[in-house]
C-alpha positions in Angstrom: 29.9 168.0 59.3 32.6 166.9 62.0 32.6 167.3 65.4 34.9 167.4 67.7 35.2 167.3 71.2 38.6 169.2 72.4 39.2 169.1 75.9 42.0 171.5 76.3 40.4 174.5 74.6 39.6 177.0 77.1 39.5 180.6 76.0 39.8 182.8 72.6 43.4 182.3 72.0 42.3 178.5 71.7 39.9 179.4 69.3 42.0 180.9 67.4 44.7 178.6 67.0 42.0 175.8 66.5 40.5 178.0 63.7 43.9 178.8 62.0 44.9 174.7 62.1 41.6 174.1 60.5 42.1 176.6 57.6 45.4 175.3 56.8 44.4 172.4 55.7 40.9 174.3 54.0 40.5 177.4 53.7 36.8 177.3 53.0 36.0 175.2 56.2 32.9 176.6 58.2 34.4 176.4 62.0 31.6 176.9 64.9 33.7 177.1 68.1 31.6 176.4 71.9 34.6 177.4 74.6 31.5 176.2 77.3 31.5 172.7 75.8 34.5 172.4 74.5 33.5 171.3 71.0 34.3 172.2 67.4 31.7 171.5 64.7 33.4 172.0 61.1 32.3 171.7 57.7 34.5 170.3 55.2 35.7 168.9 52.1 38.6 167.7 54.1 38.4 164.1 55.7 38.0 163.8 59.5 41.8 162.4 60.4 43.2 165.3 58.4 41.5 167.7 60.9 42.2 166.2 63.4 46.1 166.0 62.7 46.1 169.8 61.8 44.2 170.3 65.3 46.9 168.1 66.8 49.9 170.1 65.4 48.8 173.0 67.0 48.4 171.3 70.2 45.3 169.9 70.7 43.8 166.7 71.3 40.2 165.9 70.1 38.0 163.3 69.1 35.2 162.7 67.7 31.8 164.1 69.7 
């Protein structure tokens, strides 16, 4: 499991856009959003930078938590 720390992400609309840059890249990723700490824990076959780059393309900064 990753998890990131994303200090932009504020509201749903975040969430979603985090959630769709994950399933780009896997569509079977498990993505547990927490708006109130700002962190993303995801499951994946996919390797951490690649998650982080998707994350990034929708424009959002993280790193690891």
């Amino acid at each position: 499991m990753t998890k990131l720390k994303i200090p932009e992400m504020s509201c749903g609309h975040c969430k979603s856009a985090i959630e769709k840059a994950v399933a780009s890249v896997d569509s079977n990723a498990e993505v547990n959003v927490d708006l109130e700490n700002r962190t993303v824990s995801i499951t994946s076959s996919v390797d951490d930078a690649a998650l982080i780059e998707a994350i990034k393309s929708e424009g959002y900064e993280s790193a690891p938590a």
